[in-house]
C-alpha positions, -999 to 999 in steps of 0.1 A, spaced: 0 0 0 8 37 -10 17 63 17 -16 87 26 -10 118 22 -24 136 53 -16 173 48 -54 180 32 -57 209 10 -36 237 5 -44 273 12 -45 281 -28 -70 248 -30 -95 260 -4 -96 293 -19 -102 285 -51 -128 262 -44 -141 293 -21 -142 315 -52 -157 294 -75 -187 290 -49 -190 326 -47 -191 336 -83 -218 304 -84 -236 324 -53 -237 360 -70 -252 344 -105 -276 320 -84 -293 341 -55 -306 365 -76 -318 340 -103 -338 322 -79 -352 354 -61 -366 365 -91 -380 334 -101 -402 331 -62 -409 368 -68 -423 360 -101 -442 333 -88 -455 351 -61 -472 382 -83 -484 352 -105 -507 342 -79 -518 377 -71 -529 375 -102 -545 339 -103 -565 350 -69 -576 381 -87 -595 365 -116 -607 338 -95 -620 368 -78 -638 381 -103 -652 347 -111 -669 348 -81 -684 386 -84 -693 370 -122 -711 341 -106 -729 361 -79 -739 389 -96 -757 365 -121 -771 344 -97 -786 369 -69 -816 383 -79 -812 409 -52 -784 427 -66 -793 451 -95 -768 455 -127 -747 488 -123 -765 518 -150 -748 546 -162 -729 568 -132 -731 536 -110 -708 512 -97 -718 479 -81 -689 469 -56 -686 432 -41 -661 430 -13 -645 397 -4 -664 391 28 -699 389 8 -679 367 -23 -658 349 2 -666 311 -1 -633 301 17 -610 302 -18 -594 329 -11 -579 334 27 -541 342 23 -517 358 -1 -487 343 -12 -466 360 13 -492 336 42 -511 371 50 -546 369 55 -563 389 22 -582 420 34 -619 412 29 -631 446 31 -608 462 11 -605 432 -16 -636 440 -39 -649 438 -74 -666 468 -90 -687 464 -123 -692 498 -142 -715 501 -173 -689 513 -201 -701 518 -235 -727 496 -232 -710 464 -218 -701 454 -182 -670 461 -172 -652 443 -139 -625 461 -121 -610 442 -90 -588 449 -60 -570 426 -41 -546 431 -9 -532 419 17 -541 427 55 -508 440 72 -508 455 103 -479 484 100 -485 501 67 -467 480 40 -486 456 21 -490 435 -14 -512 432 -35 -531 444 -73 -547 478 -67 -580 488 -84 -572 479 -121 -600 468 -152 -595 426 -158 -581 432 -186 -548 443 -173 -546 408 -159 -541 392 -191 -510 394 -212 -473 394 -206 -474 427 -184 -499 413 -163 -478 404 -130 -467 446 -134 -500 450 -117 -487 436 -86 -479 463 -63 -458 463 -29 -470 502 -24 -498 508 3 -506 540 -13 -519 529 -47 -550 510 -30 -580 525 -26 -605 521 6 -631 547 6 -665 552 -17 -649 586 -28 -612 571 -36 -633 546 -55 -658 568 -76 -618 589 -81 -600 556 -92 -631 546 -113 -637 578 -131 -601 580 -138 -601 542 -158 -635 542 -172 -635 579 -189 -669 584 -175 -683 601 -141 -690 575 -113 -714 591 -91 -728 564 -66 -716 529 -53 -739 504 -42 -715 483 -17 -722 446 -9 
């Protein structure tokens, strides 16, 4: 039998080997990040059409709530949709029900579904697609409609009748919540 070497690696091996790993780490990290942040505004997206499925569905099935007319908008928040499909983000946060709604706006003579859908976080940040037409959520630019900024998301009747004006072209005067 041979003699073992037992000396191990040499300074110049280790770092080397050290090096390699790094330059593997800086093209890597970043790659993979990108890719779970991709995923992540994916489902934002996913959960905002189901979403609107479920205004779609409800709307046409409850006799009780009337089809928007000119100047109106009919708003369905998440707590009256809510069928248990839709409880947490992909970040695990708990969607805001109140605040997560579809709106349905006569324009030009055809219905026309606008959602919002966020997050509930407790100290002002938050995720989520602010008030946007469904047709945004189609295409390759659709996951840019994933927002990180608290700011863009409306809450009140009068930021809503604001936001709503501003996409359709047309003066929203009166939201009938449910």
């Amino acid at each position: 039998m041979g003699k073992i070497n037992s000396r191990g690696f040499t300074l110049v091996e280790l770092l080397g080997v050290l090096m390699i790993l790094s330059i593997i780490m800086v093209i890597a990290v970043p790659n993979v990040v990108s890719v779970l942040d991709k995923n992540k505004k994916e489902t934002y997206v996913s959960d905002a059409k189901k979403l609107v499925s479920m205004a779609e569905t409800q709307i046409r099935a409850d006799t009780d709530i009337d089809w928007p007319v000119d100047g109106q908008a009919v708003v369905l928040k998440l707590s009256y949709l809510n069928n248990g499909d839709l409880d947490s983000d992909p970040e695990g946060v708990k969607y805001d029900e109140d605040r997560s709604y579809v709106a349905i706006c006569l324009v030009d003579d055809t219905y026309t579904y606008y959602v919002q859908l966020i997050g509930t976080v407790t100290d002002g940040s938050g995720r989520g697609i602010p008030l946007t037409v469904i047709s945004n959520l189609n295409g390759d630019s659709r996951t840019n409609t994933v927002s990180k900024k608290w700011t863009d998301f409306k809450f009140t009747d009068a930021d809503i009748k604001a936001r709503l004006t501003a996409l359709t072209g047309k003066s929203v005067t009166t939201i009938i919540s449910h």
